[in-house]
Each structure stands twice: as structure tokens, then as C-alpha cells.
TORKE-451188 format. One line per 2 residues: number of its first residue (from 1); for each residue x negated, y negated, z of N, C-alpha, C. Coordinates in steps of 0.05 Angstrom, whole numbers, plus 5000, padded with zeros to 4 digits. Last residue first. Layout:
BEGIN
NUM> X Y Z X Y Z X Y Z; ...
END
This chain:
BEGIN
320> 4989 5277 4657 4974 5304 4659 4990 5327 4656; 4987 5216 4629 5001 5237 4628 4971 5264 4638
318> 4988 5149 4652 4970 5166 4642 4983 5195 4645; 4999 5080 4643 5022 5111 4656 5000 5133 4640
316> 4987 5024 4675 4979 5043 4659 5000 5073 4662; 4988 4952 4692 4995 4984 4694 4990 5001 4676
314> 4960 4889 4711 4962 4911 4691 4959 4943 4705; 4988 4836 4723 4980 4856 4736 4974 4889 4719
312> 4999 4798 4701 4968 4791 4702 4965 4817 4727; 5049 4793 4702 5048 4803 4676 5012 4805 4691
310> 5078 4824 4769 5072 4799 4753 5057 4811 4718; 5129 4865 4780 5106 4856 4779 5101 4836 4756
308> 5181 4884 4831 5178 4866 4799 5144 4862 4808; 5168 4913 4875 5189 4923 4858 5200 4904 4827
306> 5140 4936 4927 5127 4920 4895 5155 4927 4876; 5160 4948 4992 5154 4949 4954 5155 4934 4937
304> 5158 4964 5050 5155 4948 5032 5142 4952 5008; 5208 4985 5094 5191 4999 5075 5190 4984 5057
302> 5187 4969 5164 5193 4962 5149 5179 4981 5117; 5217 4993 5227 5198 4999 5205 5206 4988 5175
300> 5218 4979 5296 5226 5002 5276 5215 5003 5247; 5234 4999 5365 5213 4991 5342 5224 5001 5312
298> 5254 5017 5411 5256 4989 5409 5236 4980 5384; 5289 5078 5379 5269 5060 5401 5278 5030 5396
296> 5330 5140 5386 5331 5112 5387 5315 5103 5399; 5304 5198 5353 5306 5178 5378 5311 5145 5377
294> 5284 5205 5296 5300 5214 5306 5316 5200 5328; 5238 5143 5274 5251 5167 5288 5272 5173 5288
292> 5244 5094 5250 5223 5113 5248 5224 5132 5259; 5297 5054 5206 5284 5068 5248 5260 5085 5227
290> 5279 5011 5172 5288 5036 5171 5273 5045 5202; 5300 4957 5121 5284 4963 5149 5297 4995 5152
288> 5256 4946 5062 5285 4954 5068 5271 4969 5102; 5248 4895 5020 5241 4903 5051 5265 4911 5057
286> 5211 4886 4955 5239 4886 4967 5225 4888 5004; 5187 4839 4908 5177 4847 4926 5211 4855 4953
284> 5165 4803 4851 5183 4815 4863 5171 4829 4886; 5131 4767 4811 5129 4779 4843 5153 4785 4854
282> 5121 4722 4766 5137 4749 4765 5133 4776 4788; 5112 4672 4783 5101 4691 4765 5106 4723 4765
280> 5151 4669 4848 5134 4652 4829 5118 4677 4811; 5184 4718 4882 5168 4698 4884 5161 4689 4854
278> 5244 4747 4918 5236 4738 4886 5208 4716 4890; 5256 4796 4961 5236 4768 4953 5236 4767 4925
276> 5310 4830 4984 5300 4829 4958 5275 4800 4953; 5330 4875 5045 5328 4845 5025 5310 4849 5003
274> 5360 4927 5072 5348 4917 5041 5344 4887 5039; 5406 4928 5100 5382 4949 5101 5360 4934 5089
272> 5456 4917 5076 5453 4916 5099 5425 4928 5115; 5474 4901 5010 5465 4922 5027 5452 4908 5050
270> 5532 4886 4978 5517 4876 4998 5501 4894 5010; 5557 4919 4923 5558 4912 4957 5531 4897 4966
268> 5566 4911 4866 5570 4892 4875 5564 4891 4911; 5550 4968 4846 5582 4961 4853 5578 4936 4866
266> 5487 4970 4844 5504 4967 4825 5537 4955 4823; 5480 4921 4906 5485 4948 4891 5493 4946 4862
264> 5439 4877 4927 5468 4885 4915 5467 4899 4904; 5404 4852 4984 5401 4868 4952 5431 4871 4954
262> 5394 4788 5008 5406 4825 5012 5408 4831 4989; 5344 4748 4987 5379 4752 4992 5374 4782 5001
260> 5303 4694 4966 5305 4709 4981 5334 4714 4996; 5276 4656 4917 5296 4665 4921 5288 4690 4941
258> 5221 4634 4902 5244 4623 4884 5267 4632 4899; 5160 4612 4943 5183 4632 4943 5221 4620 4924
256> 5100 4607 4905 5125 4600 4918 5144 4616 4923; 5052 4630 4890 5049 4604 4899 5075 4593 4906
254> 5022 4690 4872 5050 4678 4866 5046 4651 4887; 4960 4707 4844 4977 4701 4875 5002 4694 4864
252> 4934 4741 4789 4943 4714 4792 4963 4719 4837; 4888 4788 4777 4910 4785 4787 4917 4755 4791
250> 4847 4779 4707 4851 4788 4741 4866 4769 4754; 4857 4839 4670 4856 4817 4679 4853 4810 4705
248> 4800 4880 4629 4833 4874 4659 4839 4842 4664; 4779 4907 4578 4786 4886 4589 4811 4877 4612
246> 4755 4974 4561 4776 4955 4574 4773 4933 4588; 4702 4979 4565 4711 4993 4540 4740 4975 4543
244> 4651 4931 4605 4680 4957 4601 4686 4961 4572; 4584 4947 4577 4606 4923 4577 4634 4941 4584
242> 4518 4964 4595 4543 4957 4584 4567 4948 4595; 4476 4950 4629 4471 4958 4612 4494 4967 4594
240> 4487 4942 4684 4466 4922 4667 4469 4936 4640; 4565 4934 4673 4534 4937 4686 4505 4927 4672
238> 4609 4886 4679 4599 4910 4667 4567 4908 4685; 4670 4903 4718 4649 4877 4716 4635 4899 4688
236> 4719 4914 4746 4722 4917 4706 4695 4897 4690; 4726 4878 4802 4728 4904 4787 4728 4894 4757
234> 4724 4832 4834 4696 4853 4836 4705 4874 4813; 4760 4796 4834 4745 4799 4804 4725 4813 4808
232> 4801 4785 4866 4766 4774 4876 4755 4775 4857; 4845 4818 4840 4848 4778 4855 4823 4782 4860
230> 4862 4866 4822 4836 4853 4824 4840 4822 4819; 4891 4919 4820 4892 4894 4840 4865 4884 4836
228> 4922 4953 4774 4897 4951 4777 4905 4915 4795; 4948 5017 4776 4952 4989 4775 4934 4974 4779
226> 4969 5081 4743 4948 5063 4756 4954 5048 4757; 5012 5135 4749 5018 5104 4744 4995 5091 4757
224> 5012 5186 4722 5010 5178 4737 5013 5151 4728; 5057 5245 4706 5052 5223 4704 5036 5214 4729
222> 5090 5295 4719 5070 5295 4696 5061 5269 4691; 5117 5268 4770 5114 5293 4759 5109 5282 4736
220> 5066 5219 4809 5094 5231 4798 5088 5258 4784; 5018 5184 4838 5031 5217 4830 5056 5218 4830
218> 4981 5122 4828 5004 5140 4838 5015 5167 4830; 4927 5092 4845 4936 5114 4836 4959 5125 4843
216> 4903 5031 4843 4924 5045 4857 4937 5064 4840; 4834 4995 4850 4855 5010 4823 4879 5029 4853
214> 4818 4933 4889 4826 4968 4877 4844 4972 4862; 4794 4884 4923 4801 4896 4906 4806 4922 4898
212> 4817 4868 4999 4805 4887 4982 4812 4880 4958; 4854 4861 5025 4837 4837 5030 4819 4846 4998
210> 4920 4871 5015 4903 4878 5023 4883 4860 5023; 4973 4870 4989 4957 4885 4972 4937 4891 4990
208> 5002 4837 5037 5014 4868 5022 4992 4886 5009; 4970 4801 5043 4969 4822 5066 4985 4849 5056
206> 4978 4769 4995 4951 4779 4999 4954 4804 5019; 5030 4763 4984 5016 4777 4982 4999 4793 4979
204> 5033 4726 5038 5053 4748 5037 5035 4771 5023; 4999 4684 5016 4997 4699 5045 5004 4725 5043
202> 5034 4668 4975 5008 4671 4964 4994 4685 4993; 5079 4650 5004 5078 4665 4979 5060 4680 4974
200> 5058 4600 5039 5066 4633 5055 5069 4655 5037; 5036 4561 5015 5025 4578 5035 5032 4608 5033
198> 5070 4529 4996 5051 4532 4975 5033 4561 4992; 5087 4491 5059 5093 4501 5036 5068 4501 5011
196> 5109 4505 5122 5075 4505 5114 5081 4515 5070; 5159 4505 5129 5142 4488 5148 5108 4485 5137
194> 5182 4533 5090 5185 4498 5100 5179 4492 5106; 5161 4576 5103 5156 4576 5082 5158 4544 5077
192> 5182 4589 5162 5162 4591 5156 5149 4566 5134; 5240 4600 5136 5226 4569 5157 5207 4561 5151
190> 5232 4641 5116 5239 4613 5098 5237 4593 5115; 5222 4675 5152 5208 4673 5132 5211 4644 5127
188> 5267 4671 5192 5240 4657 5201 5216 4659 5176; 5312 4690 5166 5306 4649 5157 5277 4649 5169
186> 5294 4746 5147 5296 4718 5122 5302 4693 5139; 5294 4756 5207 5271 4757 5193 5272 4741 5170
184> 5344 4740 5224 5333 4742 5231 5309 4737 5215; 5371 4791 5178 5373 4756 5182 5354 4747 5190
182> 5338 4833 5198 5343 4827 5182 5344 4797 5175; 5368 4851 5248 5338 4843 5241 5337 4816 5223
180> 5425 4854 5234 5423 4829 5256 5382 4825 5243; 5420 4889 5200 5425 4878 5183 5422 4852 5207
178> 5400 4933 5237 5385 4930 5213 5396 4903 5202; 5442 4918 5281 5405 4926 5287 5399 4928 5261
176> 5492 4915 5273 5482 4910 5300 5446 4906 5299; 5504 4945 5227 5513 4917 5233 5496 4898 5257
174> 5488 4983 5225 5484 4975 5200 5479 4951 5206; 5498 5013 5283 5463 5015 5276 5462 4985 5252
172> 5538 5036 5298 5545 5005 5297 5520 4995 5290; 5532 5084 5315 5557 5083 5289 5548 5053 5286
170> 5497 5123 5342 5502 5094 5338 5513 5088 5308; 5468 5175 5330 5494 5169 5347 5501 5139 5350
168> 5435 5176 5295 5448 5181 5274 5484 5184 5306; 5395 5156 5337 5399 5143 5323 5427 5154 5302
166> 5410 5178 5407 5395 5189 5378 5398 5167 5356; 5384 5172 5468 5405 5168 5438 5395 5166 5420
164> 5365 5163 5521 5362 5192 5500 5378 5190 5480; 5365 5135 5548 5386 5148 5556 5390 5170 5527
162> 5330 5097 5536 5323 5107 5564 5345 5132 5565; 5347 5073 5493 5320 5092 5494 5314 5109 5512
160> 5381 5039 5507 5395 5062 5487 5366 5093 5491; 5344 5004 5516 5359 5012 5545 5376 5037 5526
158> 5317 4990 5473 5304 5003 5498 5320 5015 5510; 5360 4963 5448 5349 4996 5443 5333 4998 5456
156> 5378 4919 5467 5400 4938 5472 5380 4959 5465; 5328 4891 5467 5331 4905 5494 5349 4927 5492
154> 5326 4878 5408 5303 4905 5424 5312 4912 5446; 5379 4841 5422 5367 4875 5398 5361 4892 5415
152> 5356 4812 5434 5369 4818 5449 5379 4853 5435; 5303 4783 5410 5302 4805 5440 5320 4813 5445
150> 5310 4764 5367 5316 4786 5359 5309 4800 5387; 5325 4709 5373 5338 4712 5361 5335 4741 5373
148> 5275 4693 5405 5299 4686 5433 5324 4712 5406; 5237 4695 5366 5233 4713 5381 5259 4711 5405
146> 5260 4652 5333 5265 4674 5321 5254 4687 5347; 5251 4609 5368 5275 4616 5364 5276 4644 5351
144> 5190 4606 5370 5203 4614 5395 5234 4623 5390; 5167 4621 5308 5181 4601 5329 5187 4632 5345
142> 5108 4660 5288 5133 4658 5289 5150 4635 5311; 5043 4635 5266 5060 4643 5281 5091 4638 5284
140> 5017 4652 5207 5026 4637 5215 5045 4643 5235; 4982 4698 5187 4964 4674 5196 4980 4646 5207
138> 5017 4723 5169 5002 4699 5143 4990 4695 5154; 5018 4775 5183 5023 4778 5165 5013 4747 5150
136> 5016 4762 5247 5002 4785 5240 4993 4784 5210; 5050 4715 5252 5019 4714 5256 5006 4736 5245
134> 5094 4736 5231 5091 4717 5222 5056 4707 5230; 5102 4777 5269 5090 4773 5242 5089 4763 5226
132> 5090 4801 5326 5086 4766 5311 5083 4780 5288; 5111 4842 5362 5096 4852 5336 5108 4818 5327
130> 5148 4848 5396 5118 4848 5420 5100 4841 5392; 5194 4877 5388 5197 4842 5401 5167 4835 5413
128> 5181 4893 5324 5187 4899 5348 5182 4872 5365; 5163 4924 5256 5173 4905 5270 5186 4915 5294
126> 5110 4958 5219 5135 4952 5240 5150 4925 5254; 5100 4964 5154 5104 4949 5174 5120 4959 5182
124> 5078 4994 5108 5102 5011 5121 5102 5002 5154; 5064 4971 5041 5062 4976 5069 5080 4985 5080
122> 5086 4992 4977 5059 4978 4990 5053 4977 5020; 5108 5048 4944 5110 5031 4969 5085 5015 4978
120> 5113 5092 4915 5092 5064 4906 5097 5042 4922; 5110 5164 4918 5115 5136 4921 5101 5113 4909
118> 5079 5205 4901 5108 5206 4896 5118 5184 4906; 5020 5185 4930 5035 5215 4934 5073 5210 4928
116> 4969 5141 4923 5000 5149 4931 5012 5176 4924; 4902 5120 4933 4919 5137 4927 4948 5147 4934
114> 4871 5064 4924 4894 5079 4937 4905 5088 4920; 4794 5048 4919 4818 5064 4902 4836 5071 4929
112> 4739 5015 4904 4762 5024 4919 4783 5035 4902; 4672 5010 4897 4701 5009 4879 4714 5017 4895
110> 4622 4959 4906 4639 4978 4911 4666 4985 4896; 4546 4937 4904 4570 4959 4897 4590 4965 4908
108> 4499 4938 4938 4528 4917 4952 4548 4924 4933; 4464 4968 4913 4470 4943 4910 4487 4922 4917
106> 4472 5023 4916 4454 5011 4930 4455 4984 4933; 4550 5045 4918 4515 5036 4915 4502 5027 4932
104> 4608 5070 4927 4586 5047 4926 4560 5060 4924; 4676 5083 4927 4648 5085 4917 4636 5071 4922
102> 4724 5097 4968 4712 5077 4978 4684 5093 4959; 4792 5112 4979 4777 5124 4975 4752 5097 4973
100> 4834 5075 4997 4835 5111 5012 4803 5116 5005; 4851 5010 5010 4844 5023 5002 4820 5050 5016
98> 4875 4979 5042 4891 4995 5042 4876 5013 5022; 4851 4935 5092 4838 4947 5078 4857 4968 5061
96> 4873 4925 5152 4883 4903 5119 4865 4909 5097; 4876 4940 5188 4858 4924 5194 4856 4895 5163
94> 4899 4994 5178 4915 4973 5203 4898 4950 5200; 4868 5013 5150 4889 5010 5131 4899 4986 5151
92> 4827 5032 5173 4823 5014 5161 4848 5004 5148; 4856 5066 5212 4837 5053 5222 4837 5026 5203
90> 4847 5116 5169 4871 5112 5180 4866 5076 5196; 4786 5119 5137 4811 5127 5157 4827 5114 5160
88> 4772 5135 5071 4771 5112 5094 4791 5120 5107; 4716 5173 5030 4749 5164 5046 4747 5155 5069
86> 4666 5168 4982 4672 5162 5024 4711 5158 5025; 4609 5170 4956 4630 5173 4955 4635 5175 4989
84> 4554 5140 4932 4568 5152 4964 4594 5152 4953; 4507 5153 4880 4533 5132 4889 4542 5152 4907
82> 4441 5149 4893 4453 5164 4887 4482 5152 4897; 4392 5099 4853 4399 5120 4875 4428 5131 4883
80> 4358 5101 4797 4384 5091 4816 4384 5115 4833; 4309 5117 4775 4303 5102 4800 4331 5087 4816
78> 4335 5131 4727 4334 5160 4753 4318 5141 4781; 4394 5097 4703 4370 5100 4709 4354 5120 4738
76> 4442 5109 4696 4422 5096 4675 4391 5095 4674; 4510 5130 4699 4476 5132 4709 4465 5126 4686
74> 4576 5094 4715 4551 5108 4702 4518 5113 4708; 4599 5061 4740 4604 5081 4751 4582 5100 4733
72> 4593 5014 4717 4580 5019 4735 4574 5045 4758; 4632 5011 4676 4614 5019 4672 4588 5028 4698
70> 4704 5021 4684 4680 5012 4707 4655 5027 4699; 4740 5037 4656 4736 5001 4662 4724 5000 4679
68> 4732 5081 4641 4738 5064 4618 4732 5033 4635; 4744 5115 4689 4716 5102 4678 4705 5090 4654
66> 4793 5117 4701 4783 5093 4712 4759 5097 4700; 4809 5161 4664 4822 5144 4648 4804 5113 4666
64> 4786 5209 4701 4775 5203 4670 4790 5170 4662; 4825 5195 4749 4796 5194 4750 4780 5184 4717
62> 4864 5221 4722 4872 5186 4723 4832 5173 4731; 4854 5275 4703 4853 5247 4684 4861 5226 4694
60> 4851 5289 4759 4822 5282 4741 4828 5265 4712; 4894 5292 4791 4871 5274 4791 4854 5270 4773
58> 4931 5328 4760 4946 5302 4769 4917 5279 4774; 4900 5377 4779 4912 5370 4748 4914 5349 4747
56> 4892 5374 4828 4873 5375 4815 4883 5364 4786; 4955 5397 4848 4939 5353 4860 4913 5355 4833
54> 4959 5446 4818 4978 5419 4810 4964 5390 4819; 4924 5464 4853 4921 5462 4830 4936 5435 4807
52> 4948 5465 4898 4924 5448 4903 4915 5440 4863; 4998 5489 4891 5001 5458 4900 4974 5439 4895
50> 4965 5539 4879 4989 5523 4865 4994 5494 4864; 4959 5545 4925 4940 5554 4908 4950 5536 4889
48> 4983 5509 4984 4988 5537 4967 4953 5532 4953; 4947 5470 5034 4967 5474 5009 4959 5507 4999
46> 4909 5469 5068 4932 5483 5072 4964 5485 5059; 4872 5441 5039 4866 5475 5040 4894 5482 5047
44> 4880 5392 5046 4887 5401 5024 4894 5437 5025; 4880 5388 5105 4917 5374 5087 4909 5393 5058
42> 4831 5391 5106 4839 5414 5122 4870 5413 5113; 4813 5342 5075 4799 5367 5065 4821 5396 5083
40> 4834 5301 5111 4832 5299 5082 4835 5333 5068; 4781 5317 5154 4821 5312 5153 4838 5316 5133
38> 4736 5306 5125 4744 5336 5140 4781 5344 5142; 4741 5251 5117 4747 5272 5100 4747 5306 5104
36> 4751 5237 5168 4765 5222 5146 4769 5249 5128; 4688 5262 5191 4717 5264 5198 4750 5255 5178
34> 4648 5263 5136 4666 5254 5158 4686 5260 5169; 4620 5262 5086 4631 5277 5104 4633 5283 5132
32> 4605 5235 5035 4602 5230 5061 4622 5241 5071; 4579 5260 4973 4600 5262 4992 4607 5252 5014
30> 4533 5225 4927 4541 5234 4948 4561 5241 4964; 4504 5242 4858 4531 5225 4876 4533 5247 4903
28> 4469 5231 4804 4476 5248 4826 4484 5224 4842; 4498 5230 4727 4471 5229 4751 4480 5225 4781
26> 4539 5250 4698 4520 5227 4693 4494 5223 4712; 4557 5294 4729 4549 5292 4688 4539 5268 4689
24> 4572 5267 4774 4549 5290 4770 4543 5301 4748; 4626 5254 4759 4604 5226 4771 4572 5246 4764
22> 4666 5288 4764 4662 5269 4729 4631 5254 4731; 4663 5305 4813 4661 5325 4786 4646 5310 4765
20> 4679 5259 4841 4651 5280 4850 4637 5302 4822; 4727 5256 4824 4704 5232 4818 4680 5249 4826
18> 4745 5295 4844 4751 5290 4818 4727 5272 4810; 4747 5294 4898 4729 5320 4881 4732 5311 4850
16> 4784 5243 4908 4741 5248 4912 4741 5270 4905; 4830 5274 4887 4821 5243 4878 4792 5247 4879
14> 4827 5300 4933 4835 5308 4897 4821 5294 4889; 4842 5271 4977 4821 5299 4973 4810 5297 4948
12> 4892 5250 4963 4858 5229 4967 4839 5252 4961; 4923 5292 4966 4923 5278 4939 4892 5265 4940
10> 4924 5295 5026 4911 5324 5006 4905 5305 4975; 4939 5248 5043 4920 5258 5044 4900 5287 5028
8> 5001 5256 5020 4977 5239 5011 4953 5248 5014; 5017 5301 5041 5007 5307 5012 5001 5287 5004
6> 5011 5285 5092 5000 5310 5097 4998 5309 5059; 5059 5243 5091 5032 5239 5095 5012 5256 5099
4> 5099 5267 5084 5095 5260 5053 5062 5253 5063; 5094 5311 5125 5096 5324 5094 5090 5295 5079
2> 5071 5287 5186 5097 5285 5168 5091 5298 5144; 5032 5316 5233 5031 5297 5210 5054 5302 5191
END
């Protein structure tokens, strides 16, 4: 398991002992202990003393700061029965769930939470001549032209694959394979976007955030950054017996695409890696493609980020 995804998982750890801590001063909460969280649990232990201390520090006030806007996370009554705490595998994330950690009740209750580890990247799509995603991602399938556009790609790196080449041995990678994708991918977007309009904006970001509502915890040094995704309006409800302390809003879709280019550097370059989505109500959104290995394959990886947010998305920066 890679380091940044070995100190996510330790971070999720954090996160459920944190809520496990704060949740048991009010009345009793369950662990579900699962494989998920056995996993979870074996990333954390094999942190220092230090490291584990530092994820603990980092969780419990962003934990303290979510039960300002979820009364329901409170005990009121001893005929309530006891909230499940639960981390969600790996499994759920591919299925359009991105949320790590998973509270609920007796009542069809649930709060979700993703937890990030020194990033705030929203998906970490692949793309490959076998991966529709234009089906995978709106529900709308890709032309035949864009799949005639990018086979000839995938084949040169299969056949680069067979003969053991490394990626940092292809001098011609910028031009040939990230920035050929690339194209490629912005007009079958913007086709897309022509062919089925008011659609694909409001698609795009549903499959970025997820199907789910949830608060999104992020870890920096002495900071965390909450965000709160609630397009369904399951979160910041109150319970029977009080009202949030905080009012959220809830999330608006973006409904068009204003502009889609290659990012430009401070110095004016063109980057060859990078496109930039500008959508409707303040949705920014970048895609920078990136191999996923050492080894030259026929697959490779998109790193997608929230990089302008809309005003009906509310952030928080909570200090530990």
C-alpha cells in the first residue's frame, strides 16, 4: 500500500476513535469491526508514537467542531439505541460512495464523512481504451470517434509494455500521451456537453462528489479544512429535540459548462498535463493526467480537483 494511502487510512482510524470518544459522553455507540477497520486499525498501529499522536491531535477537534451541525449525533433518550460507527472499504468508493467513515441509527440515520490525508483531490479516475467515461462518469456514452481517437495511444503503450519501458524512458510521454489524451478527452467532453445540454455539468459533479451526502475532512499541518457536500439535505437536520447550533447550506449543482482549456502557468506556458473546467456558480474543477507507475502501461490516471468552489459550499479551517 503506497504511504499517502497507508496515512489516509490511519487518518480514517483517527477520525472513528475520535467520534467513538466524543459519542460515549452522551450515550453508547458501537464500533463495527470489520475487516475495513481491522485494515484501517493495522495503517494506524504501524505509525510511530508520534505520528499516531499527531493523526489524534488533527481528529478530535474537527470531530468536536461536526457536532455543532449534527444534533442527532446526541443522546436523549435511554430507549435510543446505540449509533454504529463503521468505515467503508475500498469497494464502496468504485461504486460512487466516497464517503470513509459511515454513523447511523436506528432510524434510517446516516452521517458520512471523507477523510483526506494532506490532499483535497476529489477522484483518482483512470482512463484506458476499455474505461467509457463518458458512460462510467454521466451516464452518457462516448462516440465511436473519440474511442478510434485514443486506441492508437493505448496500443503504442501496450506494445512499450511488452518490452519493459519505463516511463521516465519516453522523452516524447508530454506530447505523445498526456497532452494527445488529453485533447481527446476536452472535445469528447464538450461534444458530449452539445449533444445532451444542461446535463453533463450537473453529471460531472455529481460523480466527483459522489451519490452520498458528507462533511470532508482534510489534514494539513495545524489545520484542518471541513467542507460540507450536502445536495440531498440529509445533513445539518435537527433532531427531535433540537435545532443545529449552525445553519449549512445546501449545495447548489453547476448547470453549464462556461469554459474548458490547458491550464497556464504563472509564465504564461501551456501545460500539457492539466486542463482546467470552469462551470456555472462558481465550480471550478482541474484534471491533471498522470501514469500510475514506474512501468510503462496502457492505463493511466486522472488527478481530479475541486479547485474553485461554489459560494453554497461551505468551508471551515479549524486549528489543532
Amino acid at each position: 500500500m503506497a504511504g499517502q494511502t497507508r496515512s489516509g487510512k490511519a487518518f480514517e482510524f483517527a477520525i472513528l476513535k475520535s467520534f467513538e470518544a466524543v459519542l460515549e459522553s452522551n450515550g453508547p455507540c458501537q464500533v463495527l469491526s470489520d475487516s475495513a477497520f481491522r485494515s484501517a486499525e493495522l495503517e494506524y498501529l504501524s505509525l510511530s508514537k508520534i505520528q499516531q499522536s499527531e493523526l489524534n491531535a488533527a481528529a478530535l477537534p474537527a470531530v468536536r467542531h461536526l457536532m455543532n451541525f449534527e444534533p442527532m449525533l446526541e443522546y436523549h433518550s435511554p430507549l435510543q439505541l446505540p449509533l454504529q460507527l463503521a468505515l467503508q472499504s475500498d469497494q464502496s468508493g468504485i461504486e460512487g460512495d466516497v464517503r470513509d467513515i459511515v454513523i447511523s441509527n436506528s432510524a434510517n440515520w446516516q452521517l458520512g464523512i471523507s477523510a483526506k490525508h494532506q490532499h483535497e483531490a476529489v477522484k483518482h479516475s483512470r482512463i484506458s481504451p476499455k474505461i467509457d467515461f463518458g458512460e462510467k462518469w454521466l451516464a452518457l456514452p462516448c462516440s465511436s470517434a473519440y474511442h478510434l481517437e485514443v486506441l492508437p495511444v493505448f496500443e503504442r503503450l501496450a506494445k512499450l509494455r511488452e518490452n519493459g519501458t519505463l516511463w521516465s524512458e519516453l522523452d516524447d510521454k508530454d506530447e505523445t500521451v498526456y497532452e494527445a489524451l488529453l485533447l481527446a478527452f476536452r472535445r469528447e467532453l464538450l461534444r458530449l456537453d452539445r449533444e445532451h445540454p444542461s446535463k453533463v455539468a450537473a453529471a460531472l459533479a455529481s460523480y466527483l462528489i459522489g451519490k452520498q451526502d458528507f462533511y470532508k475532512i482534510m489534514k494539513f499541518q495545524q489545520l484542518n479544512k471541513i467542507q460540507v457536500f450536502n445536495i440531498n439535505g440529509s445533513l445539518n437536520n435537527p433532531s427531535a429535540s433540537k435545532k443545529p447550533s449552525v445553519h449549512l447550506e445546501r449545495l447548489k449543482l453547476p448547470r453549464r459548462i462556461v469554459e474548458f482549456e490547458f491550464k497556464i502557468d504563472e509564465n504564461g506556458m501551456k501545460s500539457k498535463t492539466t486542463l482546467e473546467l470552469i462551470l456555472d456558480g462558481g465550480w471550478q474543477i482541474s484534471f491533471r493526467i498522470h501514469n500510475a507507475s514506474s512501468r510503462v502501461e496502457p492505463s493511466l490516471k486522472f488527478d481530479i480537483g475541486l479547485i474553485g468552489r461554489p459560494n453554497s459550499l461551505p468551508t471551515f479551517h479549524v486549528l489543532w
